[in-house]
C-alpha positions in Angstrom: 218.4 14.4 121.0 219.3 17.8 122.6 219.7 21.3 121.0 218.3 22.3 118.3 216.6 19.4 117.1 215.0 19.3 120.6 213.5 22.2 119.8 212.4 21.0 116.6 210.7 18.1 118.1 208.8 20.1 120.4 208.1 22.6 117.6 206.6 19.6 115.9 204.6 17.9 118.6 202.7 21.7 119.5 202.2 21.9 115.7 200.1 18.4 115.9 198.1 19.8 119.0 197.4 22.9 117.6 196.1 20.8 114.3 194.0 18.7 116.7 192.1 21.7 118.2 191.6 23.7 114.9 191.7 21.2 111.7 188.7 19.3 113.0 186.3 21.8 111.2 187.0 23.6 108.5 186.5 27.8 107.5 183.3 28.7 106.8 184.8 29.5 103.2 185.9 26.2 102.8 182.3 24.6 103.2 180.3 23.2 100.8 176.9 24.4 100.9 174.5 22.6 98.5 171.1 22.5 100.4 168.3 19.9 100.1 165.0 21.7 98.9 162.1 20.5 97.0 159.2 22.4 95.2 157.3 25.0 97.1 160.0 25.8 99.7 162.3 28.0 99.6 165.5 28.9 102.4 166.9 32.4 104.1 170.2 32.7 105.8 169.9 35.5 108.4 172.5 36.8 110.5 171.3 38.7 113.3 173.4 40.3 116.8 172.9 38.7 120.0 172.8 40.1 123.6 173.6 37.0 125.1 176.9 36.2 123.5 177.6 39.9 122.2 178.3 38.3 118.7 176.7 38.2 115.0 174.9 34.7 114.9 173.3 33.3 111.9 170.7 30.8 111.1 168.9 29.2 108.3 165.2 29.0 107.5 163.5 26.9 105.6 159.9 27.6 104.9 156.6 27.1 102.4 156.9 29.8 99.4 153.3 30.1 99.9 152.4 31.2 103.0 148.4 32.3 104.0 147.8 36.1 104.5 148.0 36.4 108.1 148.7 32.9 109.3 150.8 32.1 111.7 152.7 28.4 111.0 153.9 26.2 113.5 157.9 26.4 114.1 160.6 23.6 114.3 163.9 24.6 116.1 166.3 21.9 114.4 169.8 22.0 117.1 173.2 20.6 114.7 175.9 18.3 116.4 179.3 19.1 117.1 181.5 20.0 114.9 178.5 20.7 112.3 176.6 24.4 111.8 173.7 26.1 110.5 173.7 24.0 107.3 174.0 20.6 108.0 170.3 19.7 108.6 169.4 21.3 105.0 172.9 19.3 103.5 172.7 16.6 105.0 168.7 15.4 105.6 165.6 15.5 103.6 164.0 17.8 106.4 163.3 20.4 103.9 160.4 18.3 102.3 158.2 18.8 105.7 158.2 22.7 105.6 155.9 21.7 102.7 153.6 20.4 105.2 153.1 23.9 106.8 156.3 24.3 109.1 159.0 26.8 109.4 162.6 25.2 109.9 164.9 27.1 112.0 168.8 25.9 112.0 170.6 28.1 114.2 174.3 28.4 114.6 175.5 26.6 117.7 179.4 26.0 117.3 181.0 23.5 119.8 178.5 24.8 123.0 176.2 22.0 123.8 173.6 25.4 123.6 174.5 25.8 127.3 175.6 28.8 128.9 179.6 28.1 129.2 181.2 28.8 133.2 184.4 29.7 130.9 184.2 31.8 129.0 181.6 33.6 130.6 179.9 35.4 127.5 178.7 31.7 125.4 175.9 32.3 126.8 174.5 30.0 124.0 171.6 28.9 126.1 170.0 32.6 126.5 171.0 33.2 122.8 168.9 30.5 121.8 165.3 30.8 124.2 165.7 34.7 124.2 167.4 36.0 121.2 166.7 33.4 118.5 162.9 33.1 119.2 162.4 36.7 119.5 164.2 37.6 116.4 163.0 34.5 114.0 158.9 35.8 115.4 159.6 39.4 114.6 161.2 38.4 111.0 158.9 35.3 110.1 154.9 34.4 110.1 155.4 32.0 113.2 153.4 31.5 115.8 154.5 32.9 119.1 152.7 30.6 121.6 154.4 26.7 123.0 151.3 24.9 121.5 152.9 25.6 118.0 157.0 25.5 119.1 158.7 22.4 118.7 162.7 21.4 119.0 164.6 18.7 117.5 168.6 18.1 117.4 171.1 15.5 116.8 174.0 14.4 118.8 175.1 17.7 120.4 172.0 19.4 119.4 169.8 16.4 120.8 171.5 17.2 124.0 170.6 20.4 123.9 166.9 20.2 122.8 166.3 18.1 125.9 168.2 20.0 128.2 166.4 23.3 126.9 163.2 21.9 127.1 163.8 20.7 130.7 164.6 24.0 131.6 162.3 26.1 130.0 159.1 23.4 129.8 156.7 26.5 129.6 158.8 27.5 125.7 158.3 23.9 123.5 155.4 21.5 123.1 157.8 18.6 121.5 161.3 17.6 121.5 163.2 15.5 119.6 166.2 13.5 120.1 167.9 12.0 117.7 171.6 10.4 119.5 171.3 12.9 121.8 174.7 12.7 124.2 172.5 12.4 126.8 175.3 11.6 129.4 177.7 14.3 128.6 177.7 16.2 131.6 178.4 12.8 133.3 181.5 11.8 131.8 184.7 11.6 134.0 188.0 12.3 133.2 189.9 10.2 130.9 193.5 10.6 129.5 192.0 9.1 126.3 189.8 12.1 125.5 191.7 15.1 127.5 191.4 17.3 125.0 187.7 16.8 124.9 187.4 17.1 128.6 188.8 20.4 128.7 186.6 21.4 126.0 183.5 20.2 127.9 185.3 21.1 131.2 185.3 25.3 130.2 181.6 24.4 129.3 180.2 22.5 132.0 182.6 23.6 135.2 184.9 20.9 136.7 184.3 17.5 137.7 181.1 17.1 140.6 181.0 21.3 140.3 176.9 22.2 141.3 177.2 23.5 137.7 177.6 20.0 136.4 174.6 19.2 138.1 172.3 22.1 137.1 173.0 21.0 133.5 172.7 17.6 133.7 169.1 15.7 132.2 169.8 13.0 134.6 169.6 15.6 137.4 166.8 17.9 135.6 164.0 14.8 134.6 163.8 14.7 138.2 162.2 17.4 139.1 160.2 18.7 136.2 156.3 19.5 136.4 155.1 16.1 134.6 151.3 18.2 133.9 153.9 21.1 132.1 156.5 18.8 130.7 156.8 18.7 127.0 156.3 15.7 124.7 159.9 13.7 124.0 160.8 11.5 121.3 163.9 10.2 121.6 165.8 7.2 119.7 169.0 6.1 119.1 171.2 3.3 116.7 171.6 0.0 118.1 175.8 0.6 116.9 176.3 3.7 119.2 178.3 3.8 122.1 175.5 6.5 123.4 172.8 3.5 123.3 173.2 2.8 127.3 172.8 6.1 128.4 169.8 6.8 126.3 167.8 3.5 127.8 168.6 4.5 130.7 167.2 8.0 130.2 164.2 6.6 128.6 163.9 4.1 131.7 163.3 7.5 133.9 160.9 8.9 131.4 159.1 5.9 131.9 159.6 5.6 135.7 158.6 9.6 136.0 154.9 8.4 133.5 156.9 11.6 131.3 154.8 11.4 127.9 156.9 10.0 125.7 158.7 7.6 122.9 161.7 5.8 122.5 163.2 3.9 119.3 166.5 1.9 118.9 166.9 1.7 115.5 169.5 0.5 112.8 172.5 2.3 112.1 175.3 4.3 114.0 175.8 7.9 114.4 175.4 9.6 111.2 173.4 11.3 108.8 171.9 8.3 107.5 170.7 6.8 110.5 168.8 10.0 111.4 168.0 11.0 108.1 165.8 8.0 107.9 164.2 8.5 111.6 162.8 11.7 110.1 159.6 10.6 109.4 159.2 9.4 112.6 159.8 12.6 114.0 157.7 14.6 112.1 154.5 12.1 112.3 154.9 12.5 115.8 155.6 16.4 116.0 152.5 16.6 114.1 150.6 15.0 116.4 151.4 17.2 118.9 151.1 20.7 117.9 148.4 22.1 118.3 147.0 22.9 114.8 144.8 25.7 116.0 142.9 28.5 114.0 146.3 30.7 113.3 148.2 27.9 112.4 147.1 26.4 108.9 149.0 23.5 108.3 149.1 21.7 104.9 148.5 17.7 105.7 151.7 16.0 105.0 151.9 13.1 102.3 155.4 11.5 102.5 
């Protein structure tokens, strides 16, 4: 066809593209927001302005109603997945019920940016937002303790990605990470005309194909080198359904190789709320176990 209805075609085909790269997650308006508390918590929403990506960001906290005068709790940096935000850990898990055991949640907004700093554009700088601005700005606002014996990270998917990737970076900011799905391999993944739209995405994020940015960004590449004595403490797990499963034994192999303290679970499930809903225990026994618990920090023992 030729003409007008050319036109109309191609009119039609841009509309579908256009629907592929915005409809995948809808307005903030549009969002139900119904979180998941339990007696003696209670939640904040803060929105706060950031250096690092010259924006308003927001986050959520989740945190014991009762707090002692003067204390200073351990604090749990919980990273969403793509195409999720600030909400979806209170929505979508139970983790509100282990702020009753003496923790302060913090979900931070993290949009589609892996929580790295972008090559393009140059301003996501979503890494510094998170290790500079966020921590500064949830321990001048909240009774948290301000010391790595008493910081801990956790996210899922996209946000497992970037809790380890942070923590390799920065091993001197967070005592324990957890991954839950983490797309460990993500800066690894070569082009494929099945998924071009998603490799631009990640391609404006993580530089082109074999770039030294790629490399700089990669766990694969950063595991390597990191001070075992300094390193923090991962736990890491994954469903035994997930296309991400190979990738994460093989990261776990290198923990393992490296004598990185560590754990790793394969578990039921695929990737989804469910599956990582139910590892939460897991996590938290774990993260317990690692913080330090010291005379600032009163922490309330859990029973779950």
């Amino acid at each position: 066809m030729t003409g007008k209805g050319t036109v109309i075609c191609r009119l039609d085909l841009l509309g579908i593209t256009l629907l592929i790269l915005t409809g995948c997650a809808k307005p903030d308006a549009e969002r139900l927001d119904h979180p998941r508390l339990v007696a003696n918590v209670g939640s904040r929403d803060v929105v706060f302005y950031s250096k690092a990506v010259g924006r308003q960001m927001r986050y959520r906290v989740i945190l014991p109603l009762s707090v002692p005068t003067n204390g200073h709790l351990p604090v749990v940096y919980l990273l969403h997945g793509g195409g999720g935000d600030f909400r979806d850990w209170s929505n979508y898990s139970d983790v509100a019920r282990f702020a009753g055991a003496g923790l302060v949640l913090v979900m931070p907004q993290g949009d589609y940016s892996y929580y790295l700093n972008a090559v393009q554009p140059h301003e996501n700088r979503y890494e510094d937002y998170i290790v500079h601005d966020l921590v500064s700005d949830v321990e001048t606002k909240f009774a948290v303790a301000s010391h790595r014996a008493d910081r801990s990270i956790v996210g899922v998917s996209m946000g497992g990605f970037g809790a380890i990737k942070i923590t390799l970076s920065h091993p001197d900011l967070f005592n324990f990470v957890g991954a839950l799905s983490p797309a460990i391999d993500v800066a690894r993944r070569p082009f494929s005309i099945k998924r071009f739209q998603q490799y631009r995405a990640l391609a404006a994020i993580f530089g082109p194909w074999g770039s030294r940015s790629r490399r700089d960004n990669d766990p694969f590449v950063l595991v390597q080198s990191v001070n075992r004595a300094a390193a923090p403490y991962v736990f890491l797990s994954c469903g035994e359904g997930e296309g991400l499963l190979p990738a994460n034994r093989q990261f776990a192999a290198i923990l393992q190789a490296r004598q990185l303290a560590h754990e790793f679970h394969v578990v039921p499930g695929g990737h989804d709320w469910n599956q990582w809903n139910n590892e939460l225990p897991k996590v938290f026994e774990s993260l317990q176990r690692h913080i330090s618990h010291d005379a600032n920090s009163v922490v309330v023992p859990p029973h779950l």
